[in-house]
KOLKOLFI-888577 format. One record per residue: residue in one letter; x, y, z of N, C-alpha, C, O in turn. Coordinates in steps of 0.1 Angstrom, whole numbers, plus 5000, padded with zeros to 4 digits. Example, Ala and Ser with C-alpha at 12.3 -4.5 7.8 and 13.67 -1.06 7.14 Angstrom:
2
A513249435078512349555078513249675078514249675085 S512849785071513749895071512950005079513450115080 
***
This chain:
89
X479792580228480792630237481392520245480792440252 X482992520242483092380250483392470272482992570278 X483992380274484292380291485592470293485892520304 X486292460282487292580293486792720288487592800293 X485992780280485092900276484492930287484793020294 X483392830289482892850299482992890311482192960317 X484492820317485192860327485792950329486092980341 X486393040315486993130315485693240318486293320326 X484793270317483593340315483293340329483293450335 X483093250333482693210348483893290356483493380364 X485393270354486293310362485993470363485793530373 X485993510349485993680347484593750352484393870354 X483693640354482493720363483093730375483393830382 X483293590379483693630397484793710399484993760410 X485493730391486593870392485894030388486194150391 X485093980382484294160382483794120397484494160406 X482394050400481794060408482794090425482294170434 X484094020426485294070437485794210433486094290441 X485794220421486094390422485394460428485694510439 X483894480419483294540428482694590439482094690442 X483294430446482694430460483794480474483694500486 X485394490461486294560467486194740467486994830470 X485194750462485694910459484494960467484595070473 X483194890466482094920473482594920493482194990502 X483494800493483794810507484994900506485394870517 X485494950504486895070502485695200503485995300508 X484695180498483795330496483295330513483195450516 X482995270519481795220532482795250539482295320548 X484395220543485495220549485795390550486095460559 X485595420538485895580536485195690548485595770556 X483495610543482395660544482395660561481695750567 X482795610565482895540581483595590588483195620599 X484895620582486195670585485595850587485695910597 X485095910573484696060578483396070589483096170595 X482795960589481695990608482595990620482496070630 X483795870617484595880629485096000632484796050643 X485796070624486496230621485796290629486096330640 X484396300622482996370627482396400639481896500645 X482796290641482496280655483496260669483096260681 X484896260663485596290671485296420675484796450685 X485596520663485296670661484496680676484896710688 X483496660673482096650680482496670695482396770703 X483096560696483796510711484696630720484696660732 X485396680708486596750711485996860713486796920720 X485096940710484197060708483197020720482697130723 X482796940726482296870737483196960747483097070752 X484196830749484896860758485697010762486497030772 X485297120751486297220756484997320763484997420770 X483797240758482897370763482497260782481797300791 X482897180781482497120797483597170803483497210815 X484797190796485497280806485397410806485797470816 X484997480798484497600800483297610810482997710815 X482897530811481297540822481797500831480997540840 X482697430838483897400849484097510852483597540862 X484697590846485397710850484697800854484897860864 X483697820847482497910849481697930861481298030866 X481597750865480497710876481697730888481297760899 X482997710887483797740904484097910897485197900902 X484098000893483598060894482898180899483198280905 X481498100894480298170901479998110917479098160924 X480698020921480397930930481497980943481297940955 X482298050941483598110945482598170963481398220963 X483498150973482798200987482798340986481798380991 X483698450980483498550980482298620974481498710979 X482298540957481198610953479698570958478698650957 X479598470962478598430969477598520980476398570981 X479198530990478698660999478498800995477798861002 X479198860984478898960976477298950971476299000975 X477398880963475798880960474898860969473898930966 X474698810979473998800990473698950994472499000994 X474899010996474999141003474099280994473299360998 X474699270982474499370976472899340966472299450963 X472399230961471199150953469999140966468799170963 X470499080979469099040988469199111000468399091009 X470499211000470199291018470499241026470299281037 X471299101024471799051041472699061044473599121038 X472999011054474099091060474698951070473898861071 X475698941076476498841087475898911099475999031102 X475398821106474698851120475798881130476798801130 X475698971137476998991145476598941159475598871159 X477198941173476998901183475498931190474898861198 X474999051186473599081194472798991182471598971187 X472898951173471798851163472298731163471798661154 X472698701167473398551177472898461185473898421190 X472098401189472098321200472798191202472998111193 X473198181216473698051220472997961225472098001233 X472997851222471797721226473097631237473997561233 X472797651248473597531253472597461263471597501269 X473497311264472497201267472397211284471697141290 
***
């Protein structure tokens, strides 16, 4: 076998071996690209339920209902002037 055989043999490996190391990285690029997707998803499905639990928690959190449930759940009631005391110094 002389030297430019050789070379040519030699060239056509390292051109397979860059192919395939082009398609294997085009595959991992792909593969990467649908976690990103993924996990955007993720994010975005995140964020609509934190604002639903936002909404939820002012809400339940609201001064009205607060004192409603107080009233009607535990019996209490707003102390009027005779359940009052004044502390002065």
């Amino acid at each position: 076998m002389n030297s430019t055989a050789s070379l040519v043999i030699l060239m056509a490996a390292l051109c397979f071996c860059s192919s395939i190391a082009v398609a294997y990285s085009k595959h991992l690029s792909v593969k990467a690209y649908g976690e990103l997707s993924l996990n955007q998803q993720i994010i975005d499905a995140l964020d609509v339920q934190w604002s639903q639990l936002q909404i939820e928690e002012s809400t339940f959190s609201e001064y009205g209902r607060v004192e409603r449930t107080a009233r009607d759940r535990l019996d209490m009631s707003f102390p009027g002037l005779d359940g009052s005391v004044m502390i002065v110094r």
